[in-house]
C-alpha positions as CSV (number, residue, x, y, z in Angstrom):
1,X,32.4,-16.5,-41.5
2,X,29.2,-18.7,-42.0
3,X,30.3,-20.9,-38.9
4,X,30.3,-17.5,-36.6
5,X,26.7,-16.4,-38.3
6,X,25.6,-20.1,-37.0
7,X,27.0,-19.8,-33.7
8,X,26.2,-17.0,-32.7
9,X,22.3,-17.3,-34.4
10,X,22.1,-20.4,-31.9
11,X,23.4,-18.5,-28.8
12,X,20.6,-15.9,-29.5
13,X,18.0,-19.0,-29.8
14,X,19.2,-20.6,-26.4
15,X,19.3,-16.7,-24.9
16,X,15.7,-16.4,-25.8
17,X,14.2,-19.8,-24.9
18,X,16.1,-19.4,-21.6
19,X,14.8,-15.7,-20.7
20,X,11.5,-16.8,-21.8
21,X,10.0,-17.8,-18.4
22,X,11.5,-14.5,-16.9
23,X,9.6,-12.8,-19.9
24,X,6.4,-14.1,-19.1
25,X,6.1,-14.0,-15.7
26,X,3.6,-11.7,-14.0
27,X,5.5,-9.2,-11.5
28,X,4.3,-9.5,-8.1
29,X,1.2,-6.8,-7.3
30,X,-0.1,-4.9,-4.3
31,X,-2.5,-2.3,-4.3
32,X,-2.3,1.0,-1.8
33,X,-4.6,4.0,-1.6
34,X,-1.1,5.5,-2.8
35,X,-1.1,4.0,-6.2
36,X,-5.0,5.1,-6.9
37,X,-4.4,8.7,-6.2
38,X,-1.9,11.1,-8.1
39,X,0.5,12.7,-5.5
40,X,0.3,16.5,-5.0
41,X,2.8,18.4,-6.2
42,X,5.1,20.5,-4.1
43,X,3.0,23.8,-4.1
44,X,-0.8,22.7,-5.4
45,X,-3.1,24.6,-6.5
46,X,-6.7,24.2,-5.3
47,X,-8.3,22.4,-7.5
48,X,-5.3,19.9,-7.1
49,X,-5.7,19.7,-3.4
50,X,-9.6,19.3,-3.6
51,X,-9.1,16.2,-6.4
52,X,-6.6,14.8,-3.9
53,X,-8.7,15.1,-1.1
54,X,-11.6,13.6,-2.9
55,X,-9.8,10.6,-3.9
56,X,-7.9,9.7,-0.1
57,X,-10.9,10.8,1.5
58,X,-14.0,8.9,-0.7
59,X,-13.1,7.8,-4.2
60,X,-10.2,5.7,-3.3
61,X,-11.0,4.2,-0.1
62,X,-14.6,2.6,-1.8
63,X,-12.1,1.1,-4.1
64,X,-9.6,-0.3,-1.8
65,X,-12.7,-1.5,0.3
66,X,-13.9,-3.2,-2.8
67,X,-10.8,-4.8,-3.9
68,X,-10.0,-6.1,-0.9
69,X,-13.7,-7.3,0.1
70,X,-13.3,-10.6,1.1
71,X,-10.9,-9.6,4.1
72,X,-11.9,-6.2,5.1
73,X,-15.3,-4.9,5.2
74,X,-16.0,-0.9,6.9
75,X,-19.8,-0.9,8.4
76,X,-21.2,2.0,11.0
77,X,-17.5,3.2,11.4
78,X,-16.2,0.1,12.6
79,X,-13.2,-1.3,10.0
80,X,-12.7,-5.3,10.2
81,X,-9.8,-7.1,9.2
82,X,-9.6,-10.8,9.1
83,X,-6.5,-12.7,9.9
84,X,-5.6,-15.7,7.9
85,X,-6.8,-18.0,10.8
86,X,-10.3,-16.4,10.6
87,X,-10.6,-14.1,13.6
88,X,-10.8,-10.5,13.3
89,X,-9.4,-7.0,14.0
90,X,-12.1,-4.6,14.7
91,X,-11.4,-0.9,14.7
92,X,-14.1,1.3,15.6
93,X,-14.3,5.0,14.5
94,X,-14.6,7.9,17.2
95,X,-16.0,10.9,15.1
96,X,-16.8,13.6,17.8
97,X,-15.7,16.7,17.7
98,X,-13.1,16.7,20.3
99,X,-9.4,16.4,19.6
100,X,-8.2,14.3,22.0
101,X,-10.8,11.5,21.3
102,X,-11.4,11.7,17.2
103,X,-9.8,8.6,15.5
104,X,-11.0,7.0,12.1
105,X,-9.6,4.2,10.3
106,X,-9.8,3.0,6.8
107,X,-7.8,0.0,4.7
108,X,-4.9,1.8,3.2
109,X,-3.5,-1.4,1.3
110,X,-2.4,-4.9,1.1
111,X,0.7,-6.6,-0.5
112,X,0.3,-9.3,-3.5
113,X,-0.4,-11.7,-1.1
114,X,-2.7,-9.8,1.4
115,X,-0.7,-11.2,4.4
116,X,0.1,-7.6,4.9
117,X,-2.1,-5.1,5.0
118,X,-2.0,-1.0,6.2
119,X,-4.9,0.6,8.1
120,X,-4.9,4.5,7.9
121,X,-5.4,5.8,11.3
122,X,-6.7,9.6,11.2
123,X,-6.8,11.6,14.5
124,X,-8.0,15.6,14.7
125,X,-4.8,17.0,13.2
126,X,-2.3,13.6,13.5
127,X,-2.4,10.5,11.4
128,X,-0.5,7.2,11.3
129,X,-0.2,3.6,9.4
130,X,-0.3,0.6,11.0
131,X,0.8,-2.1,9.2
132,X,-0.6,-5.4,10.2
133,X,0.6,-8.9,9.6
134,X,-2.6,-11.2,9.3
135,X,-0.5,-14.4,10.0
136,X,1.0,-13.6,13.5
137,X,-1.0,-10.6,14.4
138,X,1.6,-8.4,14.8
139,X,0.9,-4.7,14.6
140,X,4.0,-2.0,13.4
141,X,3.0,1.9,13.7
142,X,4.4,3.7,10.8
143,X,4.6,7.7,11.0
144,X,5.3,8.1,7.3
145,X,3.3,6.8,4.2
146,X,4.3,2.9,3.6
147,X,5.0,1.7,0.0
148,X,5.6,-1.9,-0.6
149,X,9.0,-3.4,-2.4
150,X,7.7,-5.0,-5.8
151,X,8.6,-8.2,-4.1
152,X,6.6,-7.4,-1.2
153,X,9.6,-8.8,1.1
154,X,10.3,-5.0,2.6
155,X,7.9,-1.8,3.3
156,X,9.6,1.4,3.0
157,X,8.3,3.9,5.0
158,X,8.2,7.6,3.6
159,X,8.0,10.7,5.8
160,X,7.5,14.2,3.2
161,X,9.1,16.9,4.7
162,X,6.1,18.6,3.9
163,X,4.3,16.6,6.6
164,X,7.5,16.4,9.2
165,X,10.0,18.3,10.1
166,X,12.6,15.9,8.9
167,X,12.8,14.0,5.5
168,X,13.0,10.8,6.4
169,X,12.9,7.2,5.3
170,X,12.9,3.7,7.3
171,X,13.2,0.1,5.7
172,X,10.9,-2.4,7.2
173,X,11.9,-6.4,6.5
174,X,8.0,-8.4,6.1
């Protein structure tokens, strides 16, 4: 009986020393005006709706714009992105009060590794994600809200039947 005590005592000792990097590693983090702001619930009440406005609207894009200073800066309504080689993408803002023309962008997110960030695009009564990646360029218009895999290798993009007339949900491979 003392021999199985041993054995298996030294299996748990190798079990733990071998799970020990896993333990200790940090998980992979990305930061979205998503995770800053609490989601409204299915019928809010006003007071709900006004704190989420507050934070998509003001509150959480200062912070987004903060975290993510040293790639995107938003000056005199024009949003600047750089790309990893050290050019830019410049968005300007269109705040008139006509439908057709309105338009107003604002960093939604990066992933961990800010190769891949989201600019909210906001028209009069329309809105729309584009996900940029900063190495090639390469621009993707999402309809629904992006959220990125905890790996950061896929974006899954969320349409709220609240907001569409489908529920809906599409993969993206970064």
């Amino acid at each position: 009986m003392k021999i199985q005590h041993l054995i298996a005592y030294i299996g748990l000792i190798c079990f733990i020393n071998a799970t020990a990097p896993l333990q200790a590693a940090e998980p992979l983090r990305h930061m979205t005006l998503q995770q800053l702001c609490q989601p409204l619930p299915v019928q809010p009440t006003y007071e709900q709706f006004q704190a989420y406005e507050h934070c998509t609207k003001e509150q959480g894009p200062e912070q987004i714009a903060r975290y993510f200073a040293q790639i995107y800066q938003k000056k005199q309504g024009k949003a600047i992105l750089a790309y990893l080689d050290g050019s830019e993408l410049r968005l300007q803002d269109v705040i008139v009060d006509d439908a057709e023309h309105y338009q107003n962008f604002f960093l939604w997110g990066c992933d961990h590794s800010k190769r891949y960030c989201v600019i909210f695009k906001a028209g009069w009564e329309w809105w729309s994600y584009l996900l940029i990646d900063r190495k090639t360029k390469l621009t993707t218009e999402l309809t629904g809200a992006p959220v990125f895999s905890p790996d950061s290798q896929l974006v899954f993009e969320y349409l709220d039947s609240r907001n569409s007339d489908t529920f809906d949900r599409n993969i993206v491979k970064l």
